[in-house]
N, C-alpha and C positions, 0 to 999 in steps of 0.2 A: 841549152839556154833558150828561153822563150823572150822572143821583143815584144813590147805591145806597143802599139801606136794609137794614138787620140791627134788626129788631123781635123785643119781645118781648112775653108776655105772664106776668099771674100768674094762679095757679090759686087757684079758690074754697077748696082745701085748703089744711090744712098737713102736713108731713112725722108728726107727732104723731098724726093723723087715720086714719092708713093702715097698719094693723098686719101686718109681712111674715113669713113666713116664713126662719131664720136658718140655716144650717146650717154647724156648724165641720166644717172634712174633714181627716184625719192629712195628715202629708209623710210621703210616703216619701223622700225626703233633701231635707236647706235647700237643695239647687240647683236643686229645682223648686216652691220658694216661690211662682210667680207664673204657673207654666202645668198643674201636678197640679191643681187646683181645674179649670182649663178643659177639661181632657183629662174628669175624670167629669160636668163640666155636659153637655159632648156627647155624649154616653151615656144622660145622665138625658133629656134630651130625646125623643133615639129610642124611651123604656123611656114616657116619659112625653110623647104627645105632646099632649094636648090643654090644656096647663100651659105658662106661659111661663117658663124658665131660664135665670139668669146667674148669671156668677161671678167675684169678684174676690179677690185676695190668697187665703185660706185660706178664703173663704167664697164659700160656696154660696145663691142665696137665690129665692125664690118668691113668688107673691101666695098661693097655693094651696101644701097640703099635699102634699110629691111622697112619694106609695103607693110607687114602683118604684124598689129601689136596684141591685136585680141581685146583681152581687160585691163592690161599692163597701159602704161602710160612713161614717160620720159619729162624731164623737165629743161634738156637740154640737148642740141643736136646741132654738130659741128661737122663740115666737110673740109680735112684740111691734114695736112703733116703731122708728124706728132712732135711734140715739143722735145729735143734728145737732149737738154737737161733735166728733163721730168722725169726720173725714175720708174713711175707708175706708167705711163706716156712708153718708155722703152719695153717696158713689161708685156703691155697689152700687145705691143703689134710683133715681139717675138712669138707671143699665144698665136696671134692671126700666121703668122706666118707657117709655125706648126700645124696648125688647125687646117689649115688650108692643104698643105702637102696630104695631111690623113685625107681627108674630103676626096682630092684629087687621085689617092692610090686607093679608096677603099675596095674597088670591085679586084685587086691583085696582089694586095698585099691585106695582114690579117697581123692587125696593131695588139702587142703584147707587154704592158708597161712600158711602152713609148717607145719600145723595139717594132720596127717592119721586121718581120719573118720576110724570108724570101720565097716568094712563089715556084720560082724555078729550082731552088736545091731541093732535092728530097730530103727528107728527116733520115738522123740514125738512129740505131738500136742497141744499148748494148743492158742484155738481163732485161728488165720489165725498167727501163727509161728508156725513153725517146730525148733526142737533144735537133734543135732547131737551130740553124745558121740563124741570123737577124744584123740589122744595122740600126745602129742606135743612129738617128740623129738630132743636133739642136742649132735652136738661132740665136743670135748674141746677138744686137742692136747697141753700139758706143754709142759717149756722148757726142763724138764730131760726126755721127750719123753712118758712120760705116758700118753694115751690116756681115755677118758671118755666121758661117753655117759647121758644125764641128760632127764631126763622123768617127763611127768607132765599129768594128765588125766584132762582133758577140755570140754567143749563144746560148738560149734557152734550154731549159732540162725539165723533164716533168714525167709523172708514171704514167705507163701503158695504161694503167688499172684501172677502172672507172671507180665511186665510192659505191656504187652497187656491187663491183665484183667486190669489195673488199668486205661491206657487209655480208654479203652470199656466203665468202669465205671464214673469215674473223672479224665479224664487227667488234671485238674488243681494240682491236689495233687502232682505233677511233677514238680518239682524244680530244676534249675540249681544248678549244686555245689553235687546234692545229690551221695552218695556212689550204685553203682548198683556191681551186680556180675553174671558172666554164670558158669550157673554150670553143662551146659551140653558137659562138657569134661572130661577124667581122672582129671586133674587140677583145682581148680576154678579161673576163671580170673574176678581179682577186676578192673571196672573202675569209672571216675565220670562221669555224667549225662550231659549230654550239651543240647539240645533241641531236639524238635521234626524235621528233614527234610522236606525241601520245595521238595523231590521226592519221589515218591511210590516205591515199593518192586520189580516192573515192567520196572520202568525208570531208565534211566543212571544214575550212581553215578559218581561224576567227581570225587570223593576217588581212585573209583575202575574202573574208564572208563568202566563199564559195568554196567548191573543191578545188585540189591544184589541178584536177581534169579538165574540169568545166574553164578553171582559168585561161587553160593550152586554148581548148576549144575555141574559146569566145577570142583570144588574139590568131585563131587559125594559122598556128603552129602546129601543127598535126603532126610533123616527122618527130617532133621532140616527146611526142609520145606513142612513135613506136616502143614495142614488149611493155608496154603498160598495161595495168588492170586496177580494178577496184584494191585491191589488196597491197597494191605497190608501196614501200614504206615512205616516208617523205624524210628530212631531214630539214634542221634551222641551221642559218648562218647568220653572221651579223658582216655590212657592210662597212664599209672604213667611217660612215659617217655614225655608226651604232645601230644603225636601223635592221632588225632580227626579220629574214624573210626566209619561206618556205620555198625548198627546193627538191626537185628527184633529182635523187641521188647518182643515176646515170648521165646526170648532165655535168658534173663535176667528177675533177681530180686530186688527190693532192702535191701541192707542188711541191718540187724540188730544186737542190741548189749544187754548185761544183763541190760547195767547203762541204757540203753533210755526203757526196758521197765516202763510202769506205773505202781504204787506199786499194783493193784489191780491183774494185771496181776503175778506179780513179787512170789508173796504168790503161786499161783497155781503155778507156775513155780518150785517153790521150793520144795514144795511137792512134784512134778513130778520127782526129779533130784537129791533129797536128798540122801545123803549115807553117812550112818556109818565113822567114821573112819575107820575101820578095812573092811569094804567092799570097802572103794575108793582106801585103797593100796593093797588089794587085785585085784583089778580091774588092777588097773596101772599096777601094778609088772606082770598078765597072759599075757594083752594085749602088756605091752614095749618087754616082753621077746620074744610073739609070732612074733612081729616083726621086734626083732632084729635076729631071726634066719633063716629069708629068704634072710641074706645078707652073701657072704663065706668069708671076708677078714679079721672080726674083732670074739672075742671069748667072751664070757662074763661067771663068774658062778654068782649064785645067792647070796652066801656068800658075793659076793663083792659088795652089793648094800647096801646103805647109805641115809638116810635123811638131806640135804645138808641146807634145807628151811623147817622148821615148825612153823607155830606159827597159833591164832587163830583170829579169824575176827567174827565180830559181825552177819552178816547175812551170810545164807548158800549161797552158790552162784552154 
């Protein structure tokens, strides 16, 4: 029988404790109520980088002062608590508070759909997947302003294979619609698969008005194009917001999940990845704690941690 735990924790704060920075931003039209705020947080970011930015609804928000607006402008700027009957208000400074912990672990830990990978486990191998220990975790802000942090020990699955070996070998096994990922950045960026490019790695991309070479080039990314050549094929993906962009094919995978593998696979997986009760909240509780103490805003002790979700499931996962 496999347990699974989803623990949480509360923080020595409360939401009343921690005064943020508030910023209202104009719409340039109600039909970008919910992504005009996100388009200048990523902006402000670049202009500001040593400050952690997020943004939700019409607001803009910080633990710190952001100096650097550029062309962007605000119509509204508050230092102060966040209102914890406000929904939106609670929303934002769960964002900051996540935001913040990434910020603060990015140079050792490597953010994978809101998963920390853990720097210290090594990855396993079973056949051409790789599976990644990680810890999920999140911040929940009530309305009486108590804040909590909820933790879950997981793991990641994905091929060994780059989509260049898969092309090299059967690019037929390449299907539109399919899930790919790069995981060669702090972040991993998920897109879906769109087809192969009628251009080489060498020629213009009308995406990018230049080659995807000269692209690497001029962001002087160099490693990302070792074994590259003029000839190198490119490949389109589209990103979760639609947007179809060109990419070498060696910098993507495609990903994978527990439920698609095959049962034969799935046994040796298990074996692999099996743990105790008492070693997977073991595991959780070093690794949530270890990474909840590289962020300064929020406090936690260990007494205050809780088993919120327990129950058990037929197969170990």
């Amino acid at each position: 029988m496999n347990h699974y735990y989803f623990s949480e924790c509360k923080a020595n704060e409360k939401a009343s404790d921690i005064p943020i920075h508030l910023y209202t931003v104009p719409l340039s039209n109600p039909h970008e109520k919910y992504s005009y705020a996100h388009s200048i947080a990523y902006e402000l970011r670049k202009l500001n980088s040593y400050i952690t930015v997020v943004a939700h609804g019409q607001y803009i928000a910080s633990f710190e002062e952001i100096c650097h607006w550029g062309d962007h402008r605000y119509i509204q700027h508050e230092h102060r608590p966040i209102q914890c009957s406000l929904p939106m208000e609670r929303t934002i400074l769960e964002k900051l508070f996540k935001k913040e912990l990434e910020n603060r672990c990015k140079s050792s830990y490597k953010m994978d759909n809101d998963l920390f990978r853990l720097a210290n486990e090594q990855s396993m191998h079973v056949g051409e997947i790789s599976i990644h220990p990680a810890i999920y975790i999140s911040f929940s802000v009530e309305e009486n302003g108590d804040i909590f942090v909820g933790f879950d020990y997981q793991h990641r699955f994905e091929y060994r294979k780059t989509l260049q070996d898969v092309i090299n070998n059967d690019p037929s096994l390449l299907k539109e619609g399919m899930e790919v990922v790069d995981l060669f950045n702090r972040r991993a960026y998920y897109y879906t698969f769109v087809g192969m490019a009628d251009y080489t790695a060498g020629q213009k991309s009308p995406f990018l008005q230049q080659s995807v070479i000269d692209y690497y080039l001029e962001k002087n990314e160099l490693g990302k194009l070792k074994g590259v050549h003029e000839k190198t094929p490119v490949v389109h993906v589209k990103n979760r917001d639609g947007h179809l962009l060109p990419y070498l094919p060696h910098l993507l995978k495609l990903t994978c999940s527990y439920e698609q593998l095959p049962p034969s696979m799935t046994k040796k997986v298990n074996r692999l990845i099996k743990l105790s009760p008492h070693e997977k909240m073991f595991k959780l509780y070093t690794e949530a704690f270890r990474l909840l103490s590289q962020q300064q805003v929020l406090t936690f002790q260990k007494e205050n941690v809780r088993a919120v979700n327990l129950y058990r499931c037929n197969e170990e996962v």
